[in-house]
C-alpha positions in Angstrom: -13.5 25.7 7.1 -14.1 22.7 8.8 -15.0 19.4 7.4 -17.0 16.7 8.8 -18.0 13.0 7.4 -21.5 11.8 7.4 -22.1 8.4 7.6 -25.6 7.8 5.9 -27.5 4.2 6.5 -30.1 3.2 5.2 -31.6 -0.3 6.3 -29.2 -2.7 8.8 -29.0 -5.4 6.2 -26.1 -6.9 4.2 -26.1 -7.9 0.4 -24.4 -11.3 0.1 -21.3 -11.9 -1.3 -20.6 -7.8 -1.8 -20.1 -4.9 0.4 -22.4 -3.0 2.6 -23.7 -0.2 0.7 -24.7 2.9 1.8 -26.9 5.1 0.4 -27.7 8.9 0.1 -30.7 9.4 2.7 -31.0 8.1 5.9 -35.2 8.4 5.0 -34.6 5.7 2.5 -35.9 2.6 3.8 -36.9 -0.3 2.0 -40.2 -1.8 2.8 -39.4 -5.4 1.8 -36.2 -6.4 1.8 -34.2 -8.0 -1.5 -33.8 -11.7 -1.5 -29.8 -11.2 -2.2 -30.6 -9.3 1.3 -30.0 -10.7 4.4 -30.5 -8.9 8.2 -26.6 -8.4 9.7 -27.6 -10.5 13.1 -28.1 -13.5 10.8 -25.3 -12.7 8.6 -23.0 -12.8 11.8 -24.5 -16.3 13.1 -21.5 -18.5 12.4 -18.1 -17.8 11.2 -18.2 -17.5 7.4 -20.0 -14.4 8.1 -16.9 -12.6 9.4 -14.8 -14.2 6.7 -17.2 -13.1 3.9 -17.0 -9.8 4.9 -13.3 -9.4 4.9 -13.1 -11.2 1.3 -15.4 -8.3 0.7 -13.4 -5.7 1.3 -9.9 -7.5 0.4 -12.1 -7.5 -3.0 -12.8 -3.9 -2.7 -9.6 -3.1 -2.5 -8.3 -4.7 -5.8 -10.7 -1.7 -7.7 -9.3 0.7 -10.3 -10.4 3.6 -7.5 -8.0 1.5 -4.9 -4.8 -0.8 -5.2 -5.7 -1.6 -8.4 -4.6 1.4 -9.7 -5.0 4.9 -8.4 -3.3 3.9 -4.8 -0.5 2.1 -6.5 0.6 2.3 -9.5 -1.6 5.2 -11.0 -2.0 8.3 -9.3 -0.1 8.3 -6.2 2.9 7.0 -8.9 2.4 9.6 -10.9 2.5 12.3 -8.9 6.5 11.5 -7.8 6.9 11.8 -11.4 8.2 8.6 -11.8 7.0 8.4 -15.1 7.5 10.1 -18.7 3.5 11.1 -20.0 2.5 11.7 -22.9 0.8 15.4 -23.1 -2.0 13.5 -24.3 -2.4 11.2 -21.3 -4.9 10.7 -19.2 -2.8 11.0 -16.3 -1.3 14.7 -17.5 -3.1 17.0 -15.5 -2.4 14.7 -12.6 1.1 14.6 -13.1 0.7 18.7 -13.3 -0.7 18.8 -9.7 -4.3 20.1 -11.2 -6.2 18.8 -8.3 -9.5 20.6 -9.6 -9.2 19.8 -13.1 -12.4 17.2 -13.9 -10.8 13.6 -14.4 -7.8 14.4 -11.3 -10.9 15.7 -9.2 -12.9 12.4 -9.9 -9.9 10.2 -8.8 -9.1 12.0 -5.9 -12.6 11.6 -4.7 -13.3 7.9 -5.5 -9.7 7.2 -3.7 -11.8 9.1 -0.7 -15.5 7.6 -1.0 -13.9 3.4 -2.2 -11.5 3.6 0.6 -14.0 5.3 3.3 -16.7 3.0 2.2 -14.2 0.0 2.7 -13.3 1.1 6.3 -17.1 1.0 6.9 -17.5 -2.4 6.2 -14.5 -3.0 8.4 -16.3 -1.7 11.1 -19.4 -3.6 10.4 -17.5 -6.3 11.5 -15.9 -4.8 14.7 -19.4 -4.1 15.4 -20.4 -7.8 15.4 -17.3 -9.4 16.4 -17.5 -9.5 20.2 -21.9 -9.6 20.0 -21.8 -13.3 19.0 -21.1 -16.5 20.6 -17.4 -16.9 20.6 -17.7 -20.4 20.1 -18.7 -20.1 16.2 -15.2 -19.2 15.7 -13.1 -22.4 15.4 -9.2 -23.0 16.5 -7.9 -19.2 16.6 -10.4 -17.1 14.1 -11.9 -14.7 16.3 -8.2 -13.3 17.5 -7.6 -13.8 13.4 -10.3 -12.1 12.1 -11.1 -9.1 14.3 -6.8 -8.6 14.6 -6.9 -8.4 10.4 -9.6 -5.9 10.8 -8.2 -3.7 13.2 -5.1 -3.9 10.9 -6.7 -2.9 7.8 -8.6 -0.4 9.1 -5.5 1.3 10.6 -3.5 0.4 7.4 -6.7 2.2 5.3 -6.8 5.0 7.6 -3.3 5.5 7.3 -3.5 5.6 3.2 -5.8 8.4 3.5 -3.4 10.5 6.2 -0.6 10.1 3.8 -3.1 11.3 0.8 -5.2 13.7 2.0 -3.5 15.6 5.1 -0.4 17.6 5.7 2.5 15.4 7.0 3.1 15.6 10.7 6.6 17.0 9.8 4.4 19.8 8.0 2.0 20.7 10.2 1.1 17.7 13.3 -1.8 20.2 14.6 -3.4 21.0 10.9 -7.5 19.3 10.5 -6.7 16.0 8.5 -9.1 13.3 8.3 -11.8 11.6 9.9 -10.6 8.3 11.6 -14.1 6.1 11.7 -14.2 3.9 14.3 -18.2 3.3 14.2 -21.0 2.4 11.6 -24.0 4.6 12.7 -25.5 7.9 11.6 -23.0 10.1 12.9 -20.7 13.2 12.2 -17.6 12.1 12.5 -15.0 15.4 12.4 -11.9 15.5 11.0 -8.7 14.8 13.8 -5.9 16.0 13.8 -2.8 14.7 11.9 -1.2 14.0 15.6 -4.3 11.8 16.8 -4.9 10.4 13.7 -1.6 9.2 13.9 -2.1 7.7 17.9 -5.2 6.1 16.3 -3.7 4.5 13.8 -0.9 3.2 16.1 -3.2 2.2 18.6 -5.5 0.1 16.5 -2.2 -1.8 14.9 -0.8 -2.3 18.7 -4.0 -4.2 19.4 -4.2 -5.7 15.7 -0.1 -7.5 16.7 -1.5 -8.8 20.0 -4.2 -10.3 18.4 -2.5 -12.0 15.4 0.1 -12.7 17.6 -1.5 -16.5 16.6 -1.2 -16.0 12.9 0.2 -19.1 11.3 2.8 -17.2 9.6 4.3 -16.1 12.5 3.6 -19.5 14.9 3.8 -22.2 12.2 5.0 -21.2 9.0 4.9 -23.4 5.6 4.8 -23.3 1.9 1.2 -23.4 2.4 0.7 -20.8 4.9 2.8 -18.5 2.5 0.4 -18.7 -0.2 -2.4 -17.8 2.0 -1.6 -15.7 4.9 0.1 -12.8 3.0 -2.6 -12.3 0.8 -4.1 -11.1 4.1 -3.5 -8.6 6.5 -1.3 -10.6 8.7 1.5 -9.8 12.1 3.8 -9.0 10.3 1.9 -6.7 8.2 0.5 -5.0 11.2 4.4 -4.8 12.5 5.8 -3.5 8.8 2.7 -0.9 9.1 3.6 -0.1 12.5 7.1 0.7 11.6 5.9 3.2 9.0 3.5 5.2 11.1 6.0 5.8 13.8 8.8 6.5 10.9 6.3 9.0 9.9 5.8 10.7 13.0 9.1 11.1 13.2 9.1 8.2 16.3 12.6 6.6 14.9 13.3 4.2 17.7 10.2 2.9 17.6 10.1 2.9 13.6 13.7 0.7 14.1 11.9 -1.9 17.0 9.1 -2.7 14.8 11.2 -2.6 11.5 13.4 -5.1 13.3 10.9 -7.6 14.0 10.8 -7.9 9.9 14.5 -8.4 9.9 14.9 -10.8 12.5 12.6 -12.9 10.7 14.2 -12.6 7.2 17.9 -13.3 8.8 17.4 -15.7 11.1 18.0 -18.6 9.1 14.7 -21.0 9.6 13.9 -23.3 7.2 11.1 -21.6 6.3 10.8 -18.1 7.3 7.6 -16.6 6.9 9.1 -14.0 4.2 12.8 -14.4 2.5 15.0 -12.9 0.0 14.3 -14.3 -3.4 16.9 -16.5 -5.3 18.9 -15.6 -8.0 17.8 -18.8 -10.0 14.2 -17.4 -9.7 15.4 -14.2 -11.6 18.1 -15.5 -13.8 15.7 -17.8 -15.6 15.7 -19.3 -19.2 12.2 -18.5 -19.6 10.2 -15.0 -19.1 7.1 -16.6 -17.5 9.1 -18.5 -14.5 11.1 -14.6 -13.7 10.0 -13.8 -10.1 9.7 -9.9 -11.2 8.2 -8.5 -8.1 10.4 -10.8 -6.1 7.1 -12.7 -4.6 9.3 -14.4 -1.4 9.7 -10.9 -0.1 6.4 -9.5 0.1 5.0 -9.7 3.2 1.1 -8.6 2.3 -0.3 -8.4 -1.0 -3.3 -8.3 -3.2 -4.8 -10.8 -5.4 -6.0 -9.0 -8.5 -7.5 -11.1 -11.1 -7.5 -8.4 -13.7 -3.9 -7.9 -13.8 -4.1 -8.9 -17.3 -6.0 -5.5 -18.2 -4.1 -3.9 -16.4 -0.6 -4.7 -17.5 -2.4 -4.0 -21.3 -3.9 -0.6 -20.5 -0.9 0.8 -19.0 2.3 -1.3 -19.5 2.1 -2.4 -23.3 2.0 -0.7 -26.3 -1.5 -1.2 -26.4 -1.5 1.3 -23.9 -1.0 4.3 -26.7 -0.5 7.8 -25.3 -1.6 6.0 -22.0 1.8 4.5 -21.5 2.7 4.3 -17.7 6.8 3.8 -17.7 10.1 5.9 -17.1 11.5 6.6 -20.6 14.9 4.8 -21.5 17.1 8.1 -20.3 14.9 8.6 -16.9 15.4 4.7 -16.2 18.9 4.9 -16.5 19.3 7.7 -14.3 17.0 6.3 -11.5 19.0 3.0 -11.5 22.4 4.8 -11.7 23.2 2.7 -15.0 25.6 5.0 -17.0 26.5 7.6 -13.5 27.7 4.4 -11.6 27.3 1.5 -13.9 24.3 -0.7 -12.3 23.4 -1.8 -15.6 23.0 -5.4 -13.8 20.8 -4.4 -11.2 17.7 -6.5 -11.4 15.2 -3.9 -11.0 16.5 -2.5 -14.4 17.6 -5.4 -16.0 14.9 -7.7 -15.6 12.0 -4.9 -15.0 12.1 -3.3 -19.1 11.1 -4.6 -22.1 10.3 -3.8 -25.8 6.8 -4.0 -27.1 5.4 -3.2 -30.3 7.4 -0.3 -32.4 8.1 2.0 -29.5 11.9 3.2 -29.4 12.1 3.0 -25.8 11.2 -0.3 -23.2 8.1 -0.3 -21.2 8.0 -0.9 -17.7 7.2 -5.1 -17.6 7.4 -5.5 -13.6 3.4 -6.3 -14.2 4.0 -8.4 -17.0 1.7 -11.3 -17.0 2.8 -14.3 -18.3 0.4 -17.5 -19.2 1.6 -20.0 -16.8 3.7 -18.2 -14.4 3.2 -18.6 -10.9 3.7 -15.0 -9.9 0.6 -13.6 -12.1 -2.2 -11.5 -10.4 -0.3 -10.8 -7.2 0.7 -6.9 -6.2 2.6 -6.0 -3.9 1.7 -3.3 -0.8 4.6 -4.2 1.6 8.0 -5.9 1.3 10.6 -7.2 3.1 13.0 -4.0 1.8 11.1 -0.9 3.5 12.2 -2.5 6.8 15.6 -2.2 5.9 14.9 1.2 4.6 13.2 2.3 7.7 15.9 0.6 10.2 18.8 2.5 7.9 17.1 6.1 7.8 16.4 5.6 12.0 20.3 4.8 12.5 22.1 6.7 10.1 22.8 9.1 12.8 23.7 7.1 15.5 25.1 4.2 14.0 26.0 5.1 10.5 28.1 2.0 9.8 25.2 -0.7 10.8 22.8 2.0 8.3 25.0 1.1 5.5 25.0 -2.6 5.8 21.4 -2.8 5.8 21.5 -0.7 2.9 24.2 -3.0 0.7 22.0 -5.9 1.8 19.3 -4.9 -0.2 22.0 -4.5 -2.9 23.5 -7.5 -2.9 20.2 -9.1 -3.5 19.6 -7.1 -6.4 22.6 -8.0 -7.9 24.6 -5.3 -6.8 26.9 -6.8 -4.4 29.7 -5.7 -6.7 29.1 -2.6 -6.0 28.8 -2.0 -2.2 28.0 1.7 -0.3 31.5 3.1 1.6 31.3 2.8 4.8 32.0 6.3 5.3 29.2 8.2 4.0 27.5 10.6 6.2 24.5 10.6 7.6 23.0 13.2 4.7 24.7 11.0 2.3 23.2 7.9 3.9 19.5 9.1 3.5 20.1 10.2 -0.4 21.1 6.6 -0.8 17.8 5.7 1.3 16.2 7.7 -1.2 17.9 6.4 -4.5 16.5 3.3 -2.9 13.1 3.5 -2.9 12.7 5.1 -6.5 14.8 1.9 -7.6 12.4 -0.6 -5.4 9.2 0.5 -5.5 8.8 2.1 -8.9 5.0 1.5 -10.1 4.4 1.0 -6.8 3.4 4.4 -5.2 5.1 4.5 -2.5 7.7 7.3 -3.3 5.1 10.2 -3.5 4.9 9.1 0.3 8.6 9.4 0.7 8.8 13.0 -0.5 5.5 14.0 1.8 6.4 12.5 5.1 10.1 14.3 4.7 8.3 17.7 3.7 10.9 17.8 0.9 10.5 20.9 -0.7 11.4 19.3 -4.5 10.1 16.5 -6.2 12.2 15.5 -9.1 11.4 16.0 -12.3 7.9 17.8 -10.8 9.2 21.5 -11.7 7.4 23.3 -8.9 8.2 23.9 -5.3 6.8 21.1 -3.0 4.8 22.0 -0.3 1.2 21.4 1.0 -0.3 22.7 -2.4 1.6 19.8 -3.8 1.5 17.0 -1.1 -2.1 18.0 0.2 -4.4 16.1 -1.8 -8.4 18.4 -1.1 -11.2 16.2 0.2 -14.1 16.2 -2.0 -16.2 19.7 -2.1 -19.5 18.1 -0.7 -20.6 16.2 2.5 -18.9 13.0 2.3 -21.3 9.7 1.9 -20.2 6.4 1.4 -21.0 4.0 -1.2 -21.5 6.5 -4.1 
């Protein structure tokens, strides 16, 4: 049957400091409106408008319902089966595939409704952006702000594709999601996998052009890193770029934009916008100065003051039968430590610790730390996908170039020791590619992704066939409204 979004507003005005809401009747007007209310034309009058409303939604995206969580580390993670669960868990079901099951079903749809509602206020923006006097924008904000939007919107978009549609090596043709480009009282039907695809590549095109200004690309300092990649900057629109076409099967384009991120990291500026980290901020006499989630490389990431809750909820052993973390046998298989003896490998060695009375480590790449400078940061996209991505596009055609990208990555995790032949097949190349991102991005969900956009037909450890029962996540049963 055929699903369609509503978009249902109630009065043109926006709450200050938060997001726009949106509420269940288009009939409900207020008479008078709130003084934490203000109309949108006056919101938009200068600048600080625009930027409020992106902090908005960078804010909305550090929620439980979003990055903070479900579209990261919770139940996106879970469902590669990354993790050993407790029966009594509250992830259980999830990690069974019970989509319909009460506490899986309420995830699902506040991943839906949090992420939908954010692209609306996205688009509240896009509706203003060129309405106003270009001349409130100072030095190169208007190209900065409405290029971020486009990006995020594109990057959000892209989220829900990979969540809640067949993969285009699936089924390009099959219904998949709405792609909202308006905020008005509209249907907006669902496109296809195919178009949703071109619209999420055409919004990042135009999102590079614009941010083709960014600081971190035209002017980069220890400053600008700080700022700029806590924000949806070039060459997070590039990095995002390279996926989409890597998932529509586009490898030399995936390998053009995925080069773009390489070319900065090795072309040896004194400061590079993104860059490998050191060994001395890994090998370090204390825990709290350990760069854990190797902070240099990440090339967009969110700012989430909670981490603290977080980490304790899920990584510690106050987390009880809640525990989120790969027991001691599944972490030595993912990072090869007893097959092939990578006991050193960073992502192992530095990434498990003991807590409390439990036998076996927890996962402490979350760890917070009082002092460190690396708390409250998470990461969404780093420097190693592009290598990733540039290795699985040439493994056919130029094998031996594949496997140096991949043993870069290595050697920076310690593994240097212990490069790839150079006479592995392509097949063997992309199980490597594989290996990789389970090893990289654990807690990070991005290897659900993997599996999906590949159509593999098993996910290990999952103990049923893979298919679009599995990778297919269902849209919520009723008419879609925002802000609920």
């Amino acid at each position: 049957m055929k699903r369609n979004i509503i978009l249902k507003i109630s009065i043109p005005f926006l709450l200050m400091g938060s997001l726009v809401s949106v509420f269940t009747s288009c009939e409900d007007y207020l008479d008078v409106r709130p003084k934490s209310q203000i109309p949108i034309d006056i919101h938009f009058e200068s600048e600080s408008g625009f930027k409020d409303q992106l902090i908005g939604v960078y804010t909305k995206m550090t929620q439980s319902t979003m990055y903070g969580r479900e579209m990261t580390f919770g139940l996106t993670e879970v469902l590669a089966q990354n993790y050993d669960l407790d029966s009594e868990s509250e992830y259980w079901y999830t990690s069974k595939y019970q989509y319909t099951e009460i506490s899986t079903k309420r995830r699902i749809d506040s991943i839906w409704s949090n992420t939908y509602n954010a692209i609306a206020n996205l688009n509240v923006i896009l509706d203003n952006i060129d309405k106003v006097d270009r001349d409130i924008f100072t030095e190169n904000h208007y190209e900065l702000y409405k290029g971020e939007t486009l990006g995020l919107r594109a990057y959000l978009h892209f989220d829900m594709l990979r969540i809640f549609a067949p993969s285009y090596a699936s089924n390009q043709n099959a219904p998949a999601i709405p792609y909202v480009t308006e905020y008005a009282i509209k249907i907006v039907p669902r496109s296809t996998v195919s178009v949703a695809l071109d619209s999420i590549i055409s919004d990042l095109t135009k999102s590079t052009i614009l941010l083709e200004s960014d600081s971190l690309k035209s002017s980069p300092s220890q400053y600008v890193h700080r700022g700029r990649r806590k924000y949806f900057n070039y060459y997070a629109a590039e990095m995002t770029l390279a996926r989409a076409y890597l998932y529509k099967g586009d490898k030399v384009n995936a390998l053009k934009h995925a080069q773009i991120i390489i070319d900065e990291a090795e072309a040896g500026k004194s400061s590079p916008a993104f860059s490998w980290v050191h060994y001395t901020a890994i090998e370090t006499t204390y825990e709290y100065q350990c760069d854990r989630t190797y902070s240099t490389e990440q090339i967009f990431q969110l700012n989430i003051n909670k981490m603290d809750d977080i980490v304790s909820d899920y990584f510690t052993s106050k987390a009880l039968k809640n525990t989120l973390s790969p027991s001691d046998n599944k972490a030595d298989i993912i990072y090869e430590k007893t097959s092939k003896g990578y006991g050193n490998d960073y992502r192992m060695d530095k990434n498990f610790k003991y807590d409390g009375t439990r036998t076996d480590r927890y996962l402490s790449k979350f760890w917070q730390y009082e002092n460190s400078p690396y708390n409250k940061i998470f990461p969404l996209i780093r420097l190693t996908e592009a290598y990733y991505i540039a290795a699985e596009a040439l493994k056919d055609s130029n094998p031996e170039k594949a496997i140096e990208l991949l043993n870069t990555v290595r050697s920076h995790r310690k593994l240097e020791d212990y490069p790839l032949s150079t006479t592995l097949t392509a097949d063997e190349i992309q199980n490597e590619i594989y290996k990789e991102y389970r090893k990289e991005f654990l807690g990070e969900g991005q290897l659900f992704y993997y599996y999906k956009r590949l159509n593999l037909p098993v996910i290990d450890g999952a103990g049923v066939i893979a298919n679009d029962n599995i990778y297919v996540l269902p849209l919520p049963d009723n008419e879609i409204e925002f802000g609920q």
